[in-house]
N, C-alpha and C positions, 0 to 999 in steps of 0.2 A: 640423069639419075646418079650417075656417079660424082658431081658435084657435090648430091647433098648430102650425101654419106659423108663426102670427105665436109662439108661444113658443122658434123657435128664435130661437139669441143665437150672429152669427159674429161677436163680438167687438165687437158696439156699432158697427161703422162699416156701412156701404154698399157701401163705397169699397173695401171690403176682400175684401166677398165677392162682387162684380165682377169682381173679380183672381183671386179663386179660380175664379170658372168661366171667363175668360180661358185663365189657363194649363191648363185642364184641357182646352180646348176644342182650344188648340195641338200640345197632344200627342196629342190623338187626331187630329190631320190629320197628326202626322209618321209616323205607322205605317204609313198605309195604301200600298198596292201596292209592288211592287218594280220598283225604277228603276233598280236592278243588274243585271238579268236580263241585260241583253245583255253584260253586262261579264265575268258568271258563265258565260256561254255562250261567250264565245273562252275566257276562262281553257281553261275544259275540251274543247273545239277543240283547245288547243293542248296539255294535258297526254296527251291521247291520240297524237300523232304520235309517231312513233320521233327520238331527240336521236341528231342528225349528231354522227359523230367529229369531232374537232379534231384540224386536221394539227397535225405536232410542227414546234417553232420548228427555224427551218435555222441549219447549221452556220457560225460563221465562222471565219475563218482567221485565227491569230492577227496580229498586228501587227508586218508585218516594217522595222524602222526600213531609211532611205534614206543609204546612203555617196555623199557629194557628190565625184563623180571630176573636178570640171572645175575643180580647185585650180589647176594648172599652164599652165590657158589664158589666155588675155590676157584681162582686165577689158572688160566692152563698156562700158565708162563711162571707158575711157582710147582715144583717139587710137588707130587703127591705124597699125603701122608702113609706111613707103614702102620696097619694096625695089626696088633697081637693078635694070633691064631685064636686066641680064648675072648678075645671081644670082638670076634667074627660073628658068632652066636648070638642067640637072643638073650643073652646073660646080664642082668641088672649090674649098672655102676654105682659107683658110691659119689662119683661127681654129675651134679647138677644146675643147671640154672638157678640163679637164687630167685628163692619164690618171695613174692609183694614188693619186686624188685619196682621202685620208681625213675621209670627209662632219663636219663639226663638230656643234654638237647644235641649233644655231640653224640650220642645211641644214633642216631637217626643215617647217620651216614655211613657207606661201607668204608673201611680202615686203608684202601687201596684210593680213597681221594682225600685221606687226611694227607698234611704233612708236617714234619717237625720244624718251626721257623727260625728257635731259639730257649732258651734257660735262663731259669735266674735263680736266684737263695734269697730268700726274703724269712728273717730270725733264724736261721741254718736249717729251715724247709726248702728241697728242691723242687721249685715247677718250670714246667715245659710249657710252652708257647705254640699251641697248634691251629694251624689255619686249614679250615673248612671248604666245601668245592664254591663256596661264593663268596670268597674269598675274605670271612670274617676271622680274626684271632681270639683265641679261647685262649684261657691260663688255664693248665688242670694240675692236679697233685696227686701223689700216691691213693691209691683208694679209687681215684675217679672212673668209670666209666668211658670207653669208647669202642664208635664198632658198632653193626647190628649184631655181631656174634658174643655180646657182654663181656669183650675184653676192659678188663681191670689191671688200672696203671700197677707194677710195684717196683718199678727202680725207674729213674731220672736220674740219667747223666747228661754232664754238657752238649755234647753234642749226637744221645738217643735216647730213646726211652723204651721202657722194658714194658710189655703185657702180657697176659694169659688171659687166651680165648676159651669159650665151652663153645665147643663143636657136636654136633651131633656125629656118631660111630656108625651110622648106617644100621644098624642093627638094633634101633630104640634104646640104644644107652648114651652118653656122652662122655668125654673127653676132654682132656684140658692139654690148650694148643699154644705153646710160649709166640707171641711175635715180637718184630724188635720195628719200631718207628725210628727211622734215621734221619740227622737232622738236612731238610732239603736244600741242595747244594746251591739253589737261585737264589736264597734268600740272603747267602754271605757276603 
């Protein structure tokens, strides 16, 4: 018996058949028991329970865009005006809106999205060159219209132009409100 042990041949080394009973030895300790069991045991805990509805996603409303109404109110980044103790009152003024006034097409815009682009003399009349929030150039001259507050141009100079506004005084009367259009400093 002991002959045939020694006539096995794992390949002439030692070393070799070491490693064969090594790895053989390794995998028979990775079989043994189950180290799953408890992992197997919720699984199937949980495939037994009844699967909750799923509420339904909620409705939204669609996206109603915001119309900005407070074009025609005074800038809080400009000065408040001072009005006189006696036009606190409900006291009739003698300045008004002019009546059968036909609105021009630069009326339509508030005076805080105009800008001044430029001037010119054409027969030694001075007009100003004003660009609108979409970005079209107007030529206007003394007399003209701008503003929803019926600012009327009366001086043009090179580089501003002069208006007065009719304001309302809070009080049912109105008021005449100098502005100055200067000319915008992108455009030079």
């Amino acid at each position: 018996m002991n002959d045939r042990i020694q006539s096995v041949d794992f390949g002439g080394s030692r070393t070799r058949w070491l490693s064969l009973v090594a790895v053989t030895l390794m995998l028979a300790g990775c079989g043994g028991g189950d180290h799953l069991a408890d992992v197997r045991a919720f699984m199937d805990n949980v495939t037994t329970q009844p699967v909750p509805k799923i509420k339904p996603l909620p409705e939204f409303k669609p996206y109603e865009p915001f119309t900005y109404g407070a074009a025609n109110l005074r800038s809080p980044f400009q000065p408040p005006m001072i009005l006189p103790e006696q036009l606190l009152g409900n006291v009739p003024t003698l300045v008004q809106p002019p009546q059968g006034h036909v609105r021009a097409y630069l009326e339509q815009f508030n005076i805080a999205s105009l800008a001044m682009v430029g001037s010119m003399e054409i027969g030694g009349a001075a007009y100003g060159l004003i660009r609108d929030q979409d970005g079209l150039i107007h030529q206007v001259g003394i007399g003209d219209y701008l503003g929803t507050q019926w600012g009327k141009i009366e001086r043009i100079e090179e580089r501003y132009l002069e208006l007065v506004e009719i304001v309302s005084n809070g009080g049912g009367g109105w008021l005449r409100r100098p502005r100055t259009i200067e000319m915008d400093q992108i455009s030079e």
